[in-house]
N, C-alpha and C positions, 0 to 999 in steps of 0.2 A: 504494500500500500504506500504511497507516496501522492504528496500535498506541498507544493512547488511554491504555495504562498499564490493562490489565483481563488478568482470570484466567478460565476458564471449568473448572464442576466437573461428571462427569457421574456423575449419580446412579445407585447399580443400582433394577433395576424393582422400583417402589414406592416410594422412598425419600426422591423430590425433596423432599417437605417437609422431612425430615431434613437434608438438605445446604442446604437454603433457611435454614433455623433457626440455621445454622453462620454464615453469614458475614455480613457489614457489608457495605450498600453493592451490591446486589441490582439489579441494573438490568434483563434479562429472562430468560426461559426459556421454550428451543424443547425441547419435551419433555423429556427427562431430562438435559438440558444446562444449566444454572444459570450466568450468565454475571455477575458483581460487577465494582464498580471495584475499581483499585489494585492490587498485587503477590501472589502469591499467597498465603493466608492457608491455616490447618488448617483442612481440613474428615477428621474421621474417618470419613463414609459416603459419602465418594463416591469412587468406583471407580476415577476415572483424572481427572487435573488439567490439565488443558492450561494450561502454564506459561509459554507468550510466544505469543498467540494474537495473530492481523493481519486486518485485513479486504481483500480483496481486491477490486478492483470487475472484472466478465468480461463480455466483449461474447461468447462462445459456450461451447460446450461445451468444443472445442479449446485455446480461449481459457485457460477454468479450468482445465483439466489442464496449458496449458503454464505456468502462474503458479503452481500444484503445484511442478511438476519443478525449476524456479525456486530456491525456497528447497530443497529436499532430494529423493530421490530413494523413500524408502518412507512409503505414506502408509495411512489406513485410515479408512473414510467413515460419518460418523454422520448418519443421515438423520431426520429429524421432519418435513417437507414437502418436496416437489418431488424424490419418491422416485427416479421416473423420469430425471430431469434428474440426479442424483446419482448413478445407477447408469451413466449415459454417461460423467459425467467421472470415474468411477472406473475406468470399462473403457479408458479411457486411460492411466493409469498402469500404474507397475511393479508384478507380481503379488507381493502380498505372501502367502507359504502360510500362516504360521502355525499350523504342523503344531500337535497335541496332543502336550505334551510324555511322555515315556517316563521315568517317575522312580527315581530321584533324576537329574535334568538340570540342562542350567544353562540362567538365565535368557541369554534373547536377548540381543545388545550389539548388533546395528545400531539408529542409533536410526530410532524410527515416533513418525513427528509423524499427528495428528487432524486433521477437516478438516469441514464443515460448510455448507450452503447456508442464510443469511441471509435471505434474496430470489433469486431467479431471478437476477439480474445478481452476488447479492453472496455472498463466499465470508468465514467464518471459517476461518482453517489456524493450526494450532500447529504447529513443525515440533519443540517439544521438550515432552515431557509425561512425566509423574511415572511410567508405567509402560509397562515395553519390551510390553506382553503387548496386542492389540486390544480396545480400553473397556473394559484394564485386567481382561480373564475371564481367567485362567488355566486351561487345560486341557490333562487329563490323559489319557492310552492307558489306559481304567480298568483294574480287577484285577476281571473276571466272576465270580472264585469264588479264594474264601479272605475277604476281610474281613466279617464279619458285618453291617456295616452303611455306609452311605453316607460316616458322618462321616470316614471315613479318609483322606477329599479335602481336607479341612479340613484337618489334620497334614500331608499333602504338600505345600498350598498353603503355610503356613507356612513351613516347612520350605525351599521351593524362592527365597521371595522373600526371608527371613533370610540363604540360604545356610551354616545350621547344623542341623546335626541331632545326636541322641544317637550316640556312638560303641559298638562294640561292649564290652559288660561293663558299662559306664556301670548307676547303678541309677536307675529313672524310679517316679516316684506318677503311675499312671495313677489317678486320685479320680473317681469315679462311672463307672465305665469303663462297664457293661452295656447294650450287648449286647461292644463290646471293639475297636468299628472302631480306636482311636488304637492300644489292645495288641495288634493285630493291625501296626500300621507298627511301632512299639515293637522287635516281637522279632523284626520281616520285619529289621532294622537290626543286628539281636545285641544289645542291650540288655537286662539283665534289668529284670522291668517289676513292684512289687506292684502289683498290680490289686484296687482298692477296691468296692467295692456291697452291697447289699442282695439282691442279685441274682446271681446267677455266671454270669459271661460264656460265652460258645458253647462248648460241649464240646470242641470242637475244641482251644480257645486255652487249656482248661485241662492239657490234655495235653503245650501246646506248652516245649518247655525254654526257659526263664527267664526261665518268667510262675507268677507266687506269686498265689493268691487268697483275699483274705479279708472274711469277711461281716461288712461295716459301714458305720455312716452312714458318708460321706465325710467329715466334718465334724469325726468323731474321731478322724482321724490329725494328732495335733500333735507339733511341733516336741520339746516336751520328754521324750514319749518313743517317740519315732519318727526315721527318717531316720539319718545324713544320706542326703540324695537329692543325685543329679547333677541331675536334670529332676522337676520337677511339672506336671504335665499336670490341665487341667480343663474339664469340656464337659458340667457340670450346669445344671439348670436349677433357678437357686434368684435370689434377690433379689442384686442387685451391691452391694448394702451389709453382706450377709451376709460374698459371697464374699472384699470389701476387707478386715473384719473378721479371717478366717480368714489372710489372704496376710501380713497385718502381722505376725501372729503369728511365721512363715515367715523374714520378709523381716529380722524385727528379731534371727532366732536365729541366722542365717546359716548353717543346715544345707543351705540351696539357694540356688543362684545363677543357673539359669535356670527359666523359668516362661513356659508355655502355658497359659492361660487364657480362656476363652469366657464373656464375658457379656451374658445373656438379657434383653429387655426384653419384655414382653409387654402387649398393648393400647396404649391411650392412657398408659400408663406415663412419670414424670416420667426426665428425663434425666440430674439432681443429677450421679447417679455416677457419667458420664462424663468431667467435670472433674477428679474425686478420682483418677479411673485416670491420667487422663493428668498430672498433676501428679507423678507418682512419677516418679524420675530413672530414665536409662537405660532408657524402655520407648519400645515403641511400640503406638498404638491404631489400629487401623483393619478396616474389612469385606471381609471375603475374600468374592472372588466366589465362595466355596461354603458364605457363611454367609446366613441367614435375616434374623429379623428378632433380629439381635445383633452385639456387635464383638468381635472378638480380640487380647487383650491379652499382649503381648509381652514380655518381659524379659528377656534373655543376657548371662553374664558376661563383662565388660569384654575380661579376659582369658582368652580358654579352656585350659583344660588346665592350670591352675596350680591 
């Protein structure tokens, strides 16, 4: 077994250049797996980090599963060649279910180390990576009918890896809500929610008690005569140097102390304002496996409920 002092990041699909572009020190990539020297480093678009990865060398099938079992006991198989041969030594280990969670759930504690075929003889295995959920997807027992639209996955994924959500009464800026999927968890939670757009959200959610709607840019609900908010909520699609703009505004009034935010990159788009997000204290940046081509930026108060 030998561990060279390397990280390995795995990209969600499409994204490897994105997590290529992140780190220093690049040395190969077996499909969506991005393997660098040295300790691990941020990468905000990739999905799941394998955090003390080892290579293993295996004289059979049996072999690699029993040098699996070895280091820990739940594993979870990321294949890019030698499908076959990977799906043997995974049917030899322990069945990992990883049911779709039923929200609000909690996140998994056993830990799931990743694991990888090299070469036919050679295994990479992490037995410790950055997230309990398999390459890092979070998933949900969806809701078929009530939220208007799909984004509401997004808010639970949040929500479930935070381990914070809006309490009941709490008052939230849902900003650019329409069609209302995030004001549809909002007030699934008791939250009163005003609900921002140009637009008004599903009939439904306008009847729903304590969701307030009102017709406007998003952009013009400011700090100084608005709020205070417990939560701001945002899942527009506009420029992230607009968005940074508006948040300062927010952030310097102190009317809100937690913040969901969604920012959109579109096309061959420069990435500037990735660094600016993440420079700001107490956040966090990174892609939820039920975002597109965007990250989700994070921010909760230190102390809650003060």
């Amino acid at each position: 077994m030998q561990n060279n002092q390397m990280t390995a990041y795995l990209a969600p699909q499409g994204f490897v250049k994105q997590v290529e572009s992140e780190l220093a020190g690049v040395q190969a990539v077996h499909g969506r797996l991005v393997i660098a020297q040295g300790p691990p480093q941020t990468s905000h678009w990739a999905q799941n980090t394998w955090l003390d990865p080892h290579t293993l060398r295996i004289q059979s099938i049996t072999d690699g599963a029993k040098a699996l079992r070895a280091l820990q006991r739940n594993w979870v198989m990321y294949s890019s060649h030698w499908h076959r041969r990977s799906a043997l030594i995974q049917d030899k280990l322990p069945y990992v279910s990883a049911r779709p969670l039923v929200f609000p759930g909690p996140v998994p504690e056993a830990p799931l180390g990743s694991w990888t075929l090299l070469a036919p003889d050679l295994l990479l295995a992490s037995p410790k990576c950055s997230s309990a959920f398999p390459h890092g997807e979070v998933r949900f027992v969806e809701c078929k009918h009530g939220p208007p639209s799909r984004a509401y996955l997004k808010l639970w994924e949040a929500f479930t890896l935070t381990r914070r959500m809006p309490a009941p009464g709490e008052l939230c800026l849902d900003a650019g809500a329409s069609p209302g999927g995030w004001t549809w968890v909002l007030q699934q939670l008791g939250a009163r929610v005003l609900t921002v757009d140009r637009t008004a959200p599903a009939p439904e959610l306008m009847r729903s008690p304590g969701v307030m709607y009102r017709k406007a840019d998003a952009f013009s609900i400011r700090p100084e005569k608005d709020g205070p908010f417990n939560w701001i909520f945002w899942d527009v699609a506009c420029y992230p140097e607009k968005l940074y703009q508006w948040l300062c505004l927010w952030l310097n009034s102190g009317k809100c102390r937690n913040f969901v935010c969604t920012l959109k990159f579109q096309g061959n788009c420069r990435y500037d304002a990735i660094n600016t997000f993440a420079a700001l204290p107490h956040t966090a940046l990174l892609h939820l496996s039920h975002n597109k081509h965007e990250l989700t930026w994070i921010r909760l108060a230190e102390n809650p409920g003060r």
